[in-house]
N, C-alpha and C positions, 0 to 999 in steps of 0.2 A: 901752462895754459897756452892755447893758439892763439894766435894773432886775428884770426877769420874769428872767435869767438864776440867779439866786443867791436866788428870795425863798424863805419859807420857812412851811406852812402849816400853822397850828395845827389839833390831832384834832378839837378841836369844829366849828371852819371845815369841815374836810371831810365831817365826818358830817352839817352840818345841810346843806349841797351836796345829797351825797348824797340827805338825806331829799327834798331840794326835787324835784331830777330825777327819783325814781323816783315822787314824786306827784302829778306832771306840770303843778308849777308853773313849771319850767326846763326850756327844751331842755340839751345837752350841749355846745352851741356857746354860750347864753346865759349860762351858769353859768363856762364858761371866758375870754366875756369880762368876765363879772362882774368873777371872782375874777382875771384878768390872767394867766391858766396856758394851758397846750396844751390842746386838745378831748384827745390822749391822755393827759395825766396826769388828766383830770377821768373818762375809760373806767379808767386805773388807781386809782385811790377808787371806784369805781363795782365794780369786782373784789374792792377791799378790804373794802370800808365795807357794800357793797349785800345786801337779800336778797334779790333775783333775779339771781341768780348763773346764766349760762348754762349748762346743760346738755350736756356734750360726749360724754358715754359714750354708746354705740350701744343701742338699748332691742330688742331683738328680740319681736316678738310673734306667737305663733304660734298659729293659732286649733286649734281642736280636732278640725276636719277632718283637719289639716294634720297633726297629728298622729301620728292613724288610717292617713293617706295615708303620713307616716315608717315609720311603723313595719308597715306591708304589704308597703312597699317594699325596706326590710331584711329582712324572712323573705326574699321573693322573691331576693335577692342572697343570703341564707346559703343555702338550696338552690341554688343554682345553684353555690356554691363546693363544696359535698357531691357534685353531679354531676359535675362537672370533677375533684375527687378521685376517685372512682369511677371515670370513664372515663380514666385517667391510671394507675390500678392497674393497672385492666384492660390497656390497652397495653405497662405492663410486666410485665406477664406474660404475656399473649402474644406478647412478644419475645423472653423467656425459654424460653418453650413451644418455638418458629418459628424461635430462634435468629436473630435478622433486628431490623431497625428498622424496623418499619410507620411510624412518622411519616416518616420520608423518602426509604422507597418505598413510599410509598400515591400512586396516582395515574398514577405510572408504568410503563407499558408495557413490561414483561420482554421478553427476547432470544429466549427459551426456553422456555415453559411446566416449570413445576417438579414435579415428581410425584414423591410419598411415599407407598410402598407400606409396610405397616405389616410387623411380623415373619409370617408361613405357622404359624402353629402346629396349625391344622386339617389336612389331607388333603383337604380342598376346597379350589381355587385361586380358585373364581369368588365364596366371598363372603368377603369384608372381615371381618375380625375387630372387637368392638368395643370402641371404648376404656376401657381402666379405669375414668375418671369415671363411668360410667353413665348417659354422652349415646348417641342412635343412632346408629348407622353407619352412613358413606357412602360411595357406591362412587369409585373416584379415577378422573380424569380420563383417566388414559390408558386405560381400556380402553371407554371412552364417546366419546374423539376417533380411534379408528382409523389409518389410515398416513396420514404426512403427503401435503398435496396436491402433484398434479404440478406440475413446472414447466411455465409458459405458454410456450406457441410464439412464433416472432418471426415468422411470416410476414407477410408484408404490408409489412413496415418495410425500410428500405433505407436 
């Protein structure tokens, strides 16, 4: 069995270690074969005993631009979260209005063209009544798309 297994180092030994290495009269290899120890039990006194104690916490520094630049960037993301609200209202309630889901047929090409004529409460058939809200009226499409077209002939084909 060695001798360095079991010896046992007095506090003053290790602090004046210590003071030696960190005033760069020892390396931490020289100091460990000084003293007959591990170069890691001489980094553990160095942990214990030292006042330069490594530094492990993360330091963030953020300059003042940087800032400026956060915090521009965040207005521009809380508006943009107000308009997606707003436009998210608005589609549910014009699916309410429309009876219908516009987010999943938008885009899609109907079978049929759909036409909604409103209630005749006038005595004139030709103008459109206008809606409650007190948006303008507009005329509906079936009387501005006329009779459907003919169908195409097949000659030629065989």
């Amino acid at each position: 069995m060695s001798d360095r297994a079991h010896r046992r180092y007095s506090e003053e030994l290790k602090q004046r270690i210590v003071a030696d290495v960190e005033a760069g009269h020892l390396s931490v290899r020289e100091a460990a074969r000084d003293t007959q120890a591990n170069v890691s039990m001489i980094q553990k006194w160095l942990d214990e005993y030292g006042r330069y104690k490594p530094k492990r916490d993360v330091v963030e520094v953020v300059m003042k631009s940087e800032q400026e630049r956060i915090a521009a960037l965040e207005q521009a993301l809380a508006e943009s979260h107000l308009k997606l609200r707003v436009y998210e209202s608005l589609i549910a309630e014009a699916n309410r209005h429309y009876q219908t889901d516009l987010k999943k047929s938008f885009g899609t090409p109907s079978s049929a063209p759909v036409v909604r004529t409103p209630p005749q409460a006038s005595a004139s058939p030709s103008v459109p009544s206008a809606p409650s809200s007190g948006a303008p009226a507009t005329p509906t499409t079936s009387a501005a798309a006329g009779p459907p077209p003919a169908p195409r002939s097949r000659r030629g084909r065989r």
